[in-house]
C-alpha positions in Angstrom: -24.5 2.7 -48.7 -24.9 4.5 -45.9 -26.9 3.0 -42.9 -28.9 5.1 -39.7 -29.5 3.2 -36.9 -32.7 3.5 -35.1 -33.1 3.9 -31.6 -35.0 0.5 -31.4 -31.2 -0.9 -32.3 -28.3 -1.6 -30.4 -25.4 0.4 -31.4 -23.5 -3.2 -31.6 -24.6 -3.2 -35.2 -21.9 -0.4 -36.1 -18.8 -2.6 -36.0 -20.2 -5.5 -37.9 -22.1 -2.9 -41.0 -19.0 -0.9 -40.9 -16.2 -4.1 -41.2 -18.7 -5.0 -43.5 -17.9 -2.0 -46.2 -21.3 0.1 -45.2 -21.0 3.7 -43.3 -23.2 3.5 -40.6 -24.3 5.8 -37.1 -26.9 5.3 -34.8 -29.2 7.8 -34.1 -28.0 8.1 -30.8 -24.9 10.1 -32.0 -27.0 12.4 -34.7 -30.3 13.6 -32.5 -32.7 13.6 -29.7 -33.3 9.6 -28.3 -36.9 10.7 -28.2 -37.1 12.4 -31.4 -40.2 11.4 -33.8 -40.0 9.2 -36.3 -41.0 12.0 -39.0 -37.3 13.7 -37.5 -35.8 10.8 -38.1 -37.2 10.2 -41.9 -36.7 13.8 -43.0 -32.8 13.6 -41.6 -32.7 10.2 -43.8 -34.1 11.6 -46.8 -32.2 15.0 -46.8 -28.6 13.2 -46.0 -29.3 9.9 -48.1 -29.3 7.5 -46.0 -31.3 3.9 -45.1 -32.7 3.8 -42.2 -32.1 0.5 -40.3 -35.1 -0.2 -37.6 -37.0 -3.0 -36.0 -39.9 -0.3 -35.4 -43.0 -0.6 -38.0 -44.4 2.7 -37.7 -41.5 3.8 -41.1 -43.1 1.6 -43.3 -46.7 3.1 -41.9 -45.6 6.6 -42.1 -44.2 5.8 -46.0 -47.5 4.3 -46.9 -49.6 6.6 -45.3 -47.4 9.7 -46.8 -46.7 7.7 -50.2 -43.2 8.7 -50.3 -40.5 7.4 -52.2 -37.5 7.8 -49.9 -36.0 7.5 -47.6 -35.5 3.2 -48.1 -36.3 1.6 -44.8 -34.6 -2.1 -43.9 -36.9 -3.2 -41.2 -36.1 -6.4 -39.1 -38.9 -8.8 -38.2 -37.6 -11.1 -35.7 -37.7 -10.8 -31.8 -33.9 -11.6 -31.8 -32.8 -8.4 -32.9 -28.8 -8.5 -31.9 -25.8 -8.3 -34.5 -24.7 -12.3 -33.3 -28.4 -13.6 -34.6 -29.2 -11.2 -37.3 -25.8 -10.2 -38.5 -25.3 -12.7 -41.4 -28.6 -12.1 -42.7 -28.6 -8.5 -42.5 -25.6 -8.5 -44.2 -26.2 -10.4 -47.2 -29.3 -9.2 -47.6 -28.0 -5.8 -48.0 -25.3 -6.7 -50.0 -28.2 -8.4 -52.4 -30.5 -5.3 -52.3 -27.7 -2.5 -53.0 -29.2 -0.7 -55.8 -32.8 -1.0 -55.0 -32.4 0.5 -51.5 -30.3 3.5 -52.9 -33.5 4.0 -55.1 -36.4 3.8 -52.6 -37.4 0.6 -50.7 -39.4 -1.0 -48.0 -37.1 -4.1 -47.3 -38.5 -6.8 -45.0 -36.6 -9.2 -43.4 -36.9 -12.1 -41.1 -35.2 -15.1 -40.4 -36.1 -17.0 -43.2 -37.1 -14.5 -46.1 -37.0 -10.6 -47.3 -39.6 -9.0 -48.9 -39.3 -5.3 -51.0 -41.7 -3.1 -52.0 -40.5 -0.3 -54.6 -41.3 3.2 -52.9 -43.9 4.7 -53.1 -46.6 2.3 -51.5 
């Protein structure tokens, strides 16, 4: 599974996804730090990948546009960093595999995940 890293994320997630088995960049090393979030989803789509972002607006703009790609893992917690949220990123994704390479809005917090099938 491949993983992009939004802006709102610390590049210290790449270690931990990528010792983890997953291919992972952060948008930082792909386009502009300011580019829109439609940019961001078209890249996604086009390339494959899950995009990886504590920003709401994705699962907004795939509601709104009723698409059904590209998945979005959004975090809900204000703890963000790799030390706190590792674990649970981690197995989460490893739990979720095939329904994010089909099209998902994956939720997750500190105590639960939620998906909803794309398109919403």
């Amino acid at each position: 599974m491949k993983l992009l890293i939004d802006m709102n994320l610390s590049p210290d997630w790449l270690p931990l996804l990528r010792a983890n088995g997953f291919e992972a960049a952060h948008w930082s090393g792909i386009g502009a730090h300011n580019a829109p979030d439609t940019e961001i989803m078209q890249w996604a789509r086009a390339k494959g990948w899950v995009i990886f972002t504590h920003d709401l607006d994705f699962g907004i703009l795939l509601a709104h546009r009723r698409d059904g790609g590209p998945s979005v893992l959004q975090v809900r917690t204000q703890d963000v960093s790799p030390a706190h949220l590792g674990p649970i990123v981690v197995t989460t994704l490893r739990a979720h595999r095939e329904v994010l390479e089909s099209g998902v809005l994956l939720t997750i917090d500190e105590s639960k995940s939620r998906v909803r099938i794309l398109p919403i």
